[in-house]
C-alpha positions in Angstrom: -8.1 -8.6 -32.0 -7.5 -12.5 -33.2 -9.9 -15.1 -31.8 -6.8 -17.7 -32.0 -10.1 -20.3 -31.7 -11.2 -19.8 -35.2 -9.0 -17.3 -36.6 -11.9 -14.6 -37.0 -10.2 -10.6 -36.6 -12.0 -7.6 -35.1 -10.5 -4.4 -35.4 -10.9 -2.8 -31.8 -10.2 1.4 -31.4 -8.3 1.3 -28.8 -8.2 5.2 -28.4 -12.2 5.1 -27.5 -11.6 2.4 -24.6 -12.3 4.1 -20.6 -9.8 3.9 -18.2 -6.1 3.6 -17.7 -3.9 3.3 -21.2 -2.3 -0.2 -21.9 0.4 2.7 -22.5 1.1 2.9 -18.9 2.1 -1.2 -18.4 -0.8 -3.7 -18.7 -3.6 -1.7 -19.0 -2.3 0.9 -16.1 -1.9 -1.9 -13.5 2.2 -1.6 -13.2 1.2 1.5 -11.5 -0.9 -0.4 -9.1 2.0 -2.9 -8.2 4.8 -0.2 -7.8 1.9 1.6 -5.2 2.0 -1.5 -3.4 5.5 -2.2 -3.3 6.8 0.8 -2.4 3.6 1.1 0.4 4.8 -2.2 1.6 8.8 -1.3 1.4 8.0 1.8 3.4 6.2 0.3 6.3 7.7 -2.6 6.5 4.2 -4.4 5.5 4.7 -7.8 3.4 1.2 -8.0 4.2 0.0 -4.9 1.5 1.7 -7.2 -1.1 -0.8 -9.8 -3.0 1.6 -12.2 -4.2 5.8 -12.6 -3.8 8.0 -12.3 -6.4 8.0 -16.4 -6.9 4.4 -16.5 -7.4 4.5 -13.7 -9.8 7.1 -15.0 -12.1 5.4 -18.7 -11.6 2.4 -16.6 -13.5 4.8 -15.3 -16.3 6.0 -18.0 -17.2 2.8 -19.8 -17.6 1.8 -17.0 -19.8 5.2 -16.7 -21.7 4.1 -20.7 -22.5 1.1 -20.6 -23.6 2.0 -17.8 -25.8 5.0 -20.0 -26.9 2.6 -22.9 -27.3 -0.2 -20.7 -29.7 2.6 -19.7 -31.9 4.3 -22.9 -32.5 1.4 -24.8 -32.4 3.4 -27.5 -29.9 2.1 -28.1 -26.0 4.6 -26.6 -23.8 5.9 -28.2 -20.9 6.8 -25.9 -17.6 
């Protein structure tokens, strides 16, 4: 792990960490979202959903920025 604050490193064993595997989709919770999607396809339940599909790529592409934005060092504009 890279504290991007001050460039420290820790090395962290991911193979000792509880819980679902990041192997599965961040950290196990694409599991979590396909539950509720197809729960809220089957009934016919938007309300079982959290967030639609705009808010959820709204989120993305914050995150895709502000990754852009640490590796070029630049302030991204959405």
């Amino acid at each position: 792990m890279v504290d991007f604050r001050d460039g420290s490193e820790e090395l962290v064993d991911t193979h000792v960490i509880a819980g679902p595997s990041a192997a599965g989709g961040h950290g196990g919770g694409d599991a979590g979202l396909t539950d509720a999607f197809l729960a809220a396809v089957s009934t016919g339940d938007p309300s079982l959903l959290r967030s639609d599909a705009a808010a959820s790529l709204a989120t993305h592409r914050v995150v895709w920025a502000a990754e852009r934005a640490r590796l070029s060092g630049t302030v991204v504009t959405l």
